[in-house]
C-alpha positions in Angstrom: 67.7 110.0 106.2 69.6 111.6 103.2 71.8 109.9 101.2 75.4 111.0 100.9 76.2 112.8 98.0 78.3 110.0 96.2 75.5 107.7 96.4 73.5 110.1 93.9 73.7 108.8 90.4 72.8 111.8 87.9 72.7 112.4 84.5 74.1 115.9 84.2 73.7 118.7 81.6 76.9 119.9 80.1 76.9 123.2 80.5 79.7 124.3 82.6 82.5 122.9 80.3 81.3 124.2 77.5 80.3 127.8 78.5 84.1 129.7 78.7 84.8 128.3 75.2 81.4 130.1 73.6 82.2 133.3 71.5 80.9 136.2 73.3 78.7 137.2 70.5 76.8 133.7 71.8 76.9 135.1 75.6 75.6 138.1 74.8 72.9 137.0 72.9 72.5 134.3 75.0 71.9 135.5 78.5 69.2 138.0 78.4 67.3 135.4 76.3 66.2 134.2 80.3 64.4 136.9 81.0 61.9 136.6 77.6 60.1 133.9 79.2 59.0 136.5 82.0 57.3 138.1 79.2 56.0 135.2 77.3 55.7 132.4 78.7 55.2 133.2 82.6 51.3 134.9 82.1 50.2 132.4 80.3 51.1 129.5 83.2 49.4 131.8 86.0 45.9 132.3 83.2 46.5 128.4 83.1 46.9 127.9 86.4 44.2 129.8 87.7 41.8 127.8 85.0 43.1 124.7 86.0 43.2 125.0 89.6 39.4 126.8 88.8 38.5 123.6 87.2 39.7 121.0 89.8 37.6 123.2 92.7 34.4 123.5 90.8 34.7 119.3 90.0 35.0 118.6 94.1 38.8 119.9 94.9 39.7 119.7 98.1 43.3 120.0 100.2 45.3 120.9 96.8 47.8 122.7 97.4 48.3 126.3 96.8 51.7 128.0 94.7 53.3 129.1 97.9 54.0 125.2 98.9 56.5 125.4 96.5 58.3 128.9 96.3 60.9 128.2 98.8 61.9 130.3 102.2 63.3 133.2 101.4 65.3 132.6 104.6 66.6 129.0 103.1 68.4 130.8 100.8 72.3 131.1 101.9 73.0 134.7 100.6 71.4 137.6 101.6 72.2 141.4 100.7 75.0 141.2 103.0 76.4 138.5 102.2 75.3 138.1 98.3 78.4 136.8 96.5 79.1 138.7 93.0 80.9 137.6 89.9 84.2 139.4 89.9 86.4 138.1 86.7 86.6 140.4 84.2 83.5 142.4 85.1 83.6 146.1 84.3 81.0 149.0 85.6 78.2 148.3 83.2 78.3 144.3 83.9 75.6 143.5 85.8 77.2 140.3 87.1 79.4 142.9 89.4 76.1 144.0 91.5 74.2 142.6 94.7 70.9 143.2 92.7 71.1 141.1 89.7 71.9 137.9 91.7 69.5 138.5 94.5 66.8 139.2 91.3 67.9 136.3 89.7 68.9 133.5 93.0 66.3 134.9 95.2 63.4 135.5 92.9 63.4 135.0 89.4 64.8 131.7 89.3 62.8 129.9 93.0 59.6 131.7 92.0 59.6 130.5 88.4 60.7 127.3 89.5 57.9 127.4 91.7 55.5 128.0 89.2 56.2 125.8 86.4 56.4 123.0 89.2 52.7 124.0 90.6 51.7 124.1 87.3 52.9 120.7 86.8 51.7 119.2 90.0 47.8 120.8 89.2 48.3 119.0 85.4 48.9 115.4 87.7 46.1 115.6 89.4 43.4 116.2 86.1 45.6 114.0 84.9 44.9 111.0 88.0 41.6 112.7 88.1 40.1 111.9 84.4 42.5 109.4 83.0 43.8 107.2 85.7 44.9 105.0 83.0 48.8 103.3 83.7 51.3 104.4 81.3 55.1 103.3 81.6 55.8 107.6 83.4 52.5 107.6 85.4 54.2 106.7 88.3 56.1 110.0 88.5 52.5 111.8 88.8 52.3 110.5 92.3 52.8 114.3 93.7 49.4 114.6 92.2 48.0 111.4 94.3 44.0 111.7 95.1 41.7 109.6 96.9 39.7 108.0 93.5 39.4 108.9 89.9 36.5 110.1 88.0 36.8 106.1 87.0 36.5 104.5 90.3 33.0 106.6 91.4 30.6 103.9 90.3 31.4 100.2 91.2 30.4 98.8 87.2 32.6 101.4 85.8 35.2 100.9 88.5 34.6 97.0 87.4 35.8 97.8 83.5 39.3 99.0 84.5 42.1 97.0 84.0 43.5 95.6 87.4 46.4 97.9 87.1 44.4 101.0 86.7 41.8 99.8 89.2 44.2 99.0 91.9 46.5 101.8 91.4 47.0 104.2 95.2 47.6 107.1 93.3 44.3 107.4 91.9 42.6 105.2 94.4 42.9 105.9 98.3 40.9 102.5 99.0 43.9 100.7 97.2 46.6 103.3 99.5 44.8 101.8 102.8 44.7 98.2 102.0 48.3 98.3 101.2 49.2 99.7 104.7 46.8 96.8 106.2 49.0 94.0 104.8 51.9 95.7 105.3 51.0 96.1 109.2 50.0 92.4 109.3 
């Protein structure tokens, strides 16, 4: 069931207040400094990715996801080209904030598939991360998208025996830990 939007509690960026009362020197440098990380940062997550998900297979991966899982539905997205809102306010002929194009580039693909990528990425780093270190630290919780069945740690009963109870007993790292919890829980 989803929660009503009032029962959210976020803590929110301020962007939007402050954005009209930027000189437009700032917005014009500003803006097109979104589309560097296509260049520079975007091939270097997919060599990463590629070596990381290369690594995970090669050490016994199985059922990890793949990038599409999360680029979302191009149909979920409300606009399409004939509907695609555009920014009217002041724009002239050379604005590109006046065309269909630039915000189906930027809503439809740039920003989802980016998005997308940085959160694969992410999700692939979890699961080395429960894989080799499934060691508790106070934001290991939030790895749990990267959940497998046992660590590198919990393979052999005496070095399964050294872990702290926390790290031993932990169902993100530790699918025998995941099914006794549903057992009491059932009882």
């Amino acid at each position: 069931m989803a929660k009503d939007r009032d029962e959210i509690i976020m803590e929110r960026v301020t962007i939007g207040l402050n954005f009209a009362s930027q000189p437009a020197w700032k917005k014009f440098v500003g803006v097109p400094l979104i589309y560097l990380p296509i260049i520079t940062t975007i091939p270097f997550v997919l060599v990463g990715v590629f070596l990381v998900r290369t690594h995970l297979i090669y050490v016994g991966g199985m059922n990890i996801r793949h990038y599409r899982d999360f680029v979302p539905s191009w149909i979920s997205h409300r606009y399409q080209w004939g509907n695609q809102i555009t920014y009217s306010t002041g724009v002239t002929w050379y604005n590109l904030r006046g065309y269909k194009f630039y915000w189906i580039f930027n809503c439809k693909l740039y920003c989802p598939l980016s998005v997308a990528l940085f959160r694969y990425a992410s999700y692939l780093v979890e699961i080395v991360e429960n894989w080799w270190c499934p060691f508790t630290h106070d934001r290991k919780d939030t790895y749990s998208e990267g959940a497998i069945d046992r660590s590198y740690w919990h393979l052999n009963l005496e070095d399964k025996q050294h872990l702290h109870p926390e790290d031993r007993d932990n169902p993100i790292w530790n699918d025998e830990t995941r099914e006794e919890i549903q057992k009491r829980q059932k009882r």
